[in-house]
DRENPAZA-874451 format. One record per residue (C-alpha): z, x, y. Coordinates in steps of 0.1 Angstrom, whole numbers, plus 2048, in hexadecimal, padded with zeros to 3 digits. Example, Ala and Ser with C-alpha at 12.3 -4.5 7.8 and 13.67 -1.06 7.14 Angstrom:
residues 2
<rec <84E,87B,7D3>>;
<rec <847,889,7F5>>;
***
This chain:
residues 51
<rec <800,800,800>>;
<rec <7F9,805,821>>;
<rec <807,7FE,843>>;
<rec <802,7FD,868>>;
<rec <822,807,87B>>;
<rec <837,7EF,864>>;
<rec <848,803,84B>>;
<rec <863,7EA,846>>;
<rec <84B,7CB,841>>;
<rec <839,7E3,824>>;
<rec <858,7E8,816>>;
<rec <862,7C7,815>>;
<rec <83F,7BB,807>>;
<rec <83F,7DB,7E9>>;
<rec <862,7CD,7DD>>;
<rec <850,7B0,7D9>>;
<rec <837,7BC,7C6>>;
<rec <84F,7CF,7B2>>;
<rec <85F,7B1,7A8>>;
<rec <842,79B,79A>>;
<rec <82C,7BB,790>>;
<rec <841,7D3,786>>;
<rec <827,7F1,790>>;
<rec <828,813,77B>>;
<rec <826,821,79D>>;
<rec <826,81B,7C3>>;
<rec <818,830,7E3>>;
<rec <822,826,805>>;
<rec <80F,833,820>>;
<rec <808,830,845>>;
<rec <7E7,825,850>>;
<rec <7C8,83C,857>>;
<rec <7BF,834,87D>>;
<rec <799,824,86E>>;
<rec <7AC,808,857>>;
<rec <7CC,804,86C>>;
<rec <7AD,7FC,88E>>;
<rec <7A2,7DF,878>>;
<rec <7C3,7D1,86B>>;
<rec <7D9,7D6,889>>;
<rec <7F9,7D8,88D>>;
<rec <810,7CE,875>>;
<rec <7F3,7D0,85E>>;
<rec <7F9,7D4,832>>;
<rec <7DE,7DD,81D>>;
<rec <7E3,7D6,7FA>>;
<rec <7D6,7E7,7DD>>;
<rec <7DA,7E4,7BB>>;
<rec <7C6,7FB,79D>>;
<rec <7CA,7EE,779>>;
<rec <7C0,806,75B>>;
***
């Protein structure tokens, strides 16, 4: 996951995730200036890879 100057929000959200996915792993990291310019502040993106 992603996020724009929220941390805490992306936090929240990735618990959340945790919960009902239970992932073998999770990355938090703050947006690249491109992305975070199209989802604005505050902004998650979401990504999930299955093997």
């Amino acid at each position: 996951m992603s996020h724009s100057n929220c941390e805490e929000k992306a936090r929240k959200v990735l618990a959340s995730i945790r919960e009902k996915y239970n992932p073998d792993e999770e990355i938090l990291v703050e947006m690249g200036p491109l992305i975070a310019t199209h989802a604005g502040e505050g902004g998650l993106v979401i990504s999930f890879l299955e093997d």
